[in-house]
TIKOL-968746 format. One line per 10 residues: for each residue x, y, z of N, C-alpha, C, CB. Coordinates in steps of 0.05 Angstrom, whole numbers, plus 5000, padded with zeros to 4 digits. Last residue first. Glycine has a CB too. Layout:
BEGIN
X,Y,Z,X,Y,Z,X,Y,Z,X,Y,Z; ...
end
This chain:
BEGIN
4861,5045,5285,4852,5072,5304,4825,5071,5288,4874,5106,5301; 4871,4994,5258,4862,4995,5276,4854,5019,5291,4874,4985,5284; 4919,5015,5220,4900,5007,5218,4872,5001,5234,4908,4995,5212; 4958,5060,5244,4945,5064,5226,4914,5043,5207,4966,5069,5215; 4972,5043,5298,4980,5065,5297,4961,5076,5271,5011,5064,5295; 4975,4983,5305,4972,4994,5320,4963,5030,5319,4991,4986,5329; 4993,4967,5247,4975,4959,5261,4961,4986,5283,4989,4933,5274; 5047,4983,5259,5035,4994,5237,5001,4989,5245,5046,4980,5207; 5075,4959,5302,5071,4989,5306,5046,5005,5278,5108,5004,5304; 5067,4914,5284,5050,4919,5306,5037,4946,5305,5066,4915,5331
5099,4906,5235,5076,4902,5234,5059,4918,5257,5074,4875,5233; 5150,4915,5271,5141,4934,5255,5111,4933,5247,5157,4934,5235; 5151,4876,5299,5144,4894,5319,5135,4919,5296,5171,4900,5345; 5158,4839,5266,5135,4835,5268,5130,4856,5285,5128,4810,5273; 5196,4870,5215,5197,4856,5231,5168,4859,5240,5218,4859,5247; 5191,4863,5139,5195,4876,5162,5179,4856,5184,5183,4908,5160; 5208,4854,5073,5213,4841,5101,5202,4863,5117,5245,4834,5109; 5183,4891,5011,5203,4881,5027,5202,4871,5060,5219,4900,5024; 5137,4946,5018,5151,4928,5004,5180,4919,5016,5152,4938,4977; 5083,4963,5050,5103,4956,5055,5116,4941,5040,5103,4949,5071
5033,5017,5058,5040,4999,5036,5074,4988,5044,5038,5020,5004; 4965,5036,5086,4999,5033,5085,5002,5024,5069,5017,5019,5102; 4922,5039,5077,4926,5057,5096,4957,5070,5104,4914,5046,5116; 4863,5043,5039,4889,5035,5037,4908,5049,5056,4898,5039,5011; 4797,5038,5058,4821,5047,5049,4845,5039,5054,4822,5068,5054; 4750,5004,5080,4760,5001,5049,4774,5023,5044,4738,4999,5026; 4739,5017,5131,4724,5040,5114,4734,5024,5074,4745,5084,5125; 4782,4997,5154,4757,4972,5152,4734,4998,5138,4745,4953,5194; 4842,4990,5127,4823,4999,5151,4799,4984,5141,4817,5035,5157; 4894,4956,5102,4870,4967,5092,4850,4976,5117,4858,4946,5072
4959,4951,5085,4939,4942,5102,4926,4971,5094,4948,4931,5136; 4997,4897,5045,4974,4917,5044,4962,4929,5057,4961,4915,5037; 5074,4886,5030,5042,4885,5048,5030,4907,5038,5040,4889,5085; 5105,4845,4987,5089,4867,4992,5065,4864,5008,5083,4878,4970; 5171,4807,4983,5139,4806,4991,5133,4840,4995,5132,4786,5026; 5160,4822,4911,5150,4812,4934,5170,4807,4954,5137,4790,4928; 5149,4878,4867,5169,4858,4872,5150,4854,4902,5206,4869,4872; 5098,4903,4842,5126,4904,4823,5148,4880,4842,5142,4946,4823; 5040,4909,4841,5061,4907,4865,5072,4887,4837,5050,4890,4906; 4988,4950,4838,5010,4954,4836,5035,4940,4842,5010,4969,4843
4943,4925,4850,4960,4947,4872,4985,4942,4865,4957,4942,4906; 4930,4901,4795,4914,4926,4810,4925,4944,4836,4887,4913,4821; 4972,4867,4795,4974,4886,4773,4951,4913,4788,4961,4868,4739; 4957,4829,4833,4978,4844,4831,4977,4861,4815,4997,4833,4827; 4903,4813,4817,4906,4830,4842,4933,4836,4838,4899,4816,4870; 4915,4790,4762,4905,4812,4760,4902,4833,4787,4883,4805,4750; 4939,4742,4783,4961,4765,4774,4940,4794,4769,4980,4753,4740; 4915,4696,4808,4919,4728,4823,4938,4744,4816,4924,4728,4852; 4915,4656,4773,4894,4664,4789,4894,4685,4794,4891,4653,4807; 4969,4644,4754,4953,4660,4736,4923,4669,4751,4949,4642,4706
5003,4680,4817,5001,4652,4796,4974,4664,4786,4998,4614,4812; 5034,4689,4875,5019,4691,4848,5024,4675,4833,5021,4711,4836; 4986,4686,4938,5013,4680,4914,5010,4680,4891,5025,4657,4914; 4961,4716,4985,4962,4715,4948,4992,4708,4938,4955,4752,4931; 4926,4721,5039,4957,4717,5027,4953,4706,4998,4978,4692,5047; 4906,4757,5084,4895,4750,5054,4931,4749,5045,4867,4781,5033; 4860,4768,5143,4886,4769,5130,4888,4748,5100,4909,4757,5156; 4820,4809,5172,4821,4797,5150,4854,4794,5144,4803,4812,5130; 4828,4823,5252,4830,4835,5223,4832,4810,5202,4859,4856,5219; 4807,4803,5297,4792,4836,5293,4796,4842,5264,4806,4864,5313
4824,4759,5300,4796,4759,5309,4789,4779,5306,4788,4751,5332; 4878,4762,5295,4863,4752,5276,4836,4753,5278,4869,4729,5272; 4922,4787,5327,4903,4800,5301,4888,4783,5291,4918,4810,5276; 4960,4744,5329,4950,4763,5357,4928,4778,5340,4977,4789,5373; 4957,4703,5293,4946,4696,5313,4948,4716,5335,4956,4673,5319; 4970,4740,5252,4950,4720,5248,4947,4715,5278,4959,4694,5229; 5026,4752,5267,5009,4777,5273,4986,4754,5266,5013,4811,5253; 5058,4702,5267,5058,4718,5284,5025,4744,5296,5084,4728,5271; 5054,4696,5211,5050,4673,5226,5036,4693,5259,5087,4652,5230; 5082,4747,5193,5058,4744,5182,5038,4717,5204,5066,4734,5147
5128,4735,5221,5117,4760,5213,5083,4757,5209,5133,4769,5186; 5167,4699,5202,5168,4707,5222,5153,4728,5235,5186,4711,5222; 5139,4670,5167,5145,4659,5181,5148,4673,5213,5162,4650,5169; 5136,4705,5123,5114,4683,5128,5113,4678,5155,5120,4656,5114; 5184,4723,5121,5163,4752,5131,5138,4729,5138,5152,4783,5097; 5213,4685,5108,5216,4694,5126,5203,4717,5132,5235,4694,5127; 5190,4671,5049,5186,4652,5063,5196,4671,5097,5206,4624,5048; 5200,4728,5021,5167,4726,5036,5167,4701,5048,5139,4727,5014; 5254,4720,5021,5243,4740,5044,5207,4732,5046,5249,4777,5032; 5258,4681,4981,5265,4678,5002,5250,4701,5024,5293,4677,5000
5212,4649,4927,5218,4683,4955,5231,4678,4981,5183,4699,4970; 5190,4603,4927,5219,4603,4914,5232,4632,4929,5216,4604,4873; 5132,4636,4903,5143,4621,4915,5172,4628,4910,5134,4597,4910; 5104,4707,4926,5119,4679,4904,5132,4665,4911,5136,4683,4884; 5059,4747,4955,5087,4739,4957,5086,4726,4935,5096,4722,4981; 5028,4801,4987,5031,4793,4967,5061,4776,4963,5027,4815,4952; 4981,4804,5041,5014,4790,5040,5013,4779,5010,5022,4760,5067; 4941,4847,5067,4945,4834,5047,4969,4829,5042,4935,4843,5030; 4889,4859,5119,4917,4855,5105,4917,4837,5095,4938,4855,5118; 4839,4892,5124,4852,4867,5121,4877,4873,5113,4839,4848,5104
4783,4901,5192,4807,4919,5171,4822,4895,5152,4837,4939,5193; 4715,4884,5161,4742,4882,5179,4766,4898,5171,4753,4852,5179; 4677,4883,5136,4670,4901,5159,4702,4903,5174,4643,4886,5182; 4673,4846,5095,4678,4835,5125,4666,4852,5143,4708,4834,5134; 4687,4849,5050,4658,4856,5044,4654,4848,5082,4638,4833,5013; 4750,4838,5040,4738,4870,5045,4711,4880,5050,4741,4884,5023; 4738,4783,5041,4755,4799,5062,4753,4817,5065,4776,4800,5063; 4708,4775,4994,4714,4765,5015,4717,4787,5042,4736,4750,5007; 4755,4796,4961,4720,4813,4952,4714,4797,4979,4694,4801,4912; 4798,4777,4967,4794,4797,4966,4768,4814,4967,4806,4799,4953
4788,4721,4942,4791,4717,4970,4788,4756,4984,4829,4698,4975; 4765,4734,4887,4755,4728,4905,4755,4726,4937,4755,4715,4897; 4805,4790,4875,4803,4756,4872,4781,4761,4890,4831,4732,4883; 4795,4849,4869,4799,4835,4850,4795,4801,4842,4818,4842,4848; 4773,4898,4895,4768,4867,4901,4767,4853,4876,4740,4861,4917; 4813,4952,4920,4795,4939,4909,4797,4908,4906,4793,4951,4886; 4804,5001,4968,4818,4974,4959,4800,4957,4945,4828,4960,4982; 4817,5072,4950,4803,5051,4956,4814,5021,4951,4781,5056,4943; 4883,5101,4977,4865,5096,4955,4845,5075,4962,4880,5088,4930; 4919,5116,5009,4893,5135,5005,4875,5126,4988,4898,5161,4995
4980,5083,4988,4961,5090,5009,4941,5117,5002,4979,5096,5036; 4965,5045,4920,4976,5065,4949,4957,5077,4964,4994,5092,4943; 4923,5021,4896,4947,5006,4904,4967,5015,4916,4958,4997,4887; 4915,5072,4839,4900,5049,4857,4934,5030,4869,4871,5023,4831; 4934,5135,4863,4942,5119,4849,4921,5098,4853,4969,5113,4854; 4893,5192,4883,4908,5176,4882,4908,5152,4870,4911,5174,4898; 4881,5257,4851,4868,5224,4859,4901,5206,4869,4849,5204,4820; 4903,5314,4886,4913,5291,4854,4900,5268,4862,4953,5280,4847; 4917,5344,4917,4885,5344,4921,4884,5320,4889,4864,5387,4919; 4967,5350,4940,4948,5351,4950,4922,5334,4944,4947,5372,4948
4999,5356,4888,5001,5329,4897,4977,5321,4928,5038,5327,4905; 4977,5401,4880,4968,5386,4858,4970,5357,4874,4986,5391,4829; 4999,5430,4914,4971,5437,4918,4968,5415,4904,4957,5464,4910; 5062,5429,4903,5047,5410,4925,5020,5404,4930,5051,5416,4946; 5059,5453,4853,5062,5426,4856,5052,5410,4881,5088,5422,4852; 5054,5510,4863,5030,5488,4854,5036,5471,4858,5021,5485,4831; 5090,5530,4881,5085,5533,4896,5057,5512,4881,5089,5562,4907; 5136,5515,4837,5139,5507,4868,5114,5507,4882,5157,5527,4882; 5120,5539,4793,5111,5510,4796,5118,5508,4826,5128,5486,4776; 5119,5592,4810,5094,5578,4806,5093,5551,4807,5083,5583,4783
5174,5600,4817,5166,5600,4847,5135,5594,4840,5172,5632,4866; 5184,5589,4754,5190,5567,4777,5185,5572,4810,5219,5561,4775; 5163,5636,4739,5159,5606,4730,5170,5587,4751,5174,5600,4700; 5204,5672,4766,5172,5672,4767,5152,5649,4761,5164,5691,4750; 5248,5661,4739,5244,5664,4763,5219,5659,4778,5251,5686,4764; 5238,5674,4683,5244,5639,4692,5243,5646,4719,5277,5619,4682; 5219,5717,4689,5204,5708,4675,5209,5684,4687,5205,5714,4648; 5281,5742,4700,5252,5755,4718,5230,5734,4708,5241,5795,4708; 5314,5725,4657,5311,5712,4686,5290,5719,4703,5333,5717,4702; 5289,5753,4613,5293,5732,4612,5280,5714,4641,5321,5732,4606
5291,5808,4633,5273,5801,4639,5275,5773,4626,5254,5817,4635; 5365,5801,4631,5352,5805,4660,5311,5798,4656,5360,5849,4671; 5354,5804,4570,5374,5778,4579,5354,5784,4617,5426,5789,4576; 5341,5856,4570,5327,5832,4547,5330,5805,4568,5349,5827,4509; 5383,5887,4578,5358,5889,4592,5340,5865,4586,5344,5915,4585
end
C-alpha cells in the first residue's frame, strides 16, 4: 500500500510541475538580449539609434566571418536601402569597443540579428545567415506592425 501512495504522490508532483511550468515561463522576466526584452544602449552607436523613435536593427558580426561577410552582402546591403528611411540600422563588430554590447544581448556566435520596434522592444532574434526575403518577412510581420 506504502509503494502505490509512493506513485499517487510522484503522480501529483509532476501534473504540478506540468501545469506551473508554463505559468512561470509566462509571466518569468525575460532574459536581456531575447525577444520581449527591453533594448538596451550599451555603445554609443546603440544609445543613438534607440533614442530615434525608429525601429533598429542590429547586425552583430567579426571579421574573418564568412557568413556575416555574406549576410553583409547579401542581406543586410539589401534591406539598408529598402528600410532605411523608416528603420535604424547598427552594425557592431567586435572588438574591445563593443564587447560589452555583445555580452548584453547575449550573442555567443555571429552573425546575429536584432530587431527592435520602435517602443524599445526586442522583437526577434536571428542567429546565423538568412535570406533577405527572410529579413523582409520579419520586418514586415514583427517590426514594423
Amino acid at each position: 500500500m506504502r509503494a502505490s501512495r509512493k506513485l499517487v504522490l510522484i503522480g501529483l508532483l509532476l501534473i504540478v510541475v506540468m501545469v506551473l511550468s508554463p505559468l512561470y515561463s509566462a509571466f518569468a522576466p525575460k532574459r536581456p538580449g531575447e525577444p520581449g526584452s527591453k533594448a538596451e544602449a550599451s555603445v554609443p552607436e546603440l544609445a543613438e539609434a534607440l533614442s530615434s523613435g525608429k525601429p533598429v536593427v542590429i547586425f552583430f558580426a567579426s571579421v574573418n566571418c564568412t557568413p556575416c561577410e555574406l549576410l553583409y552582402v547579401y542581406t543586410w546591403i539589401p534591406a539598408v536601402q529598402k528600410y532605411g528611411n523608416q528603420t535604424q540600422f547598427v552594425l557592431l563588430l567586435y572588438s574591445n569597443e563593443t564587447h560589452r554590447a555583445f555580452s548584453d544581448y547575449r550573442v555567443y556566435a555571429v552573425p546575429t540579428l536584432i530587431f527592435i520596434n520602435k517602443q524599445g522592444i526586442i522583437v526577434e532574434r536571428v542567429e546565423g545567415y538568412i535570406s533577405f526575403k527572410k529579413f523582409e518577412d520579419i520586418m514586415n510581420s514583427k517590426v514594423l506592425t
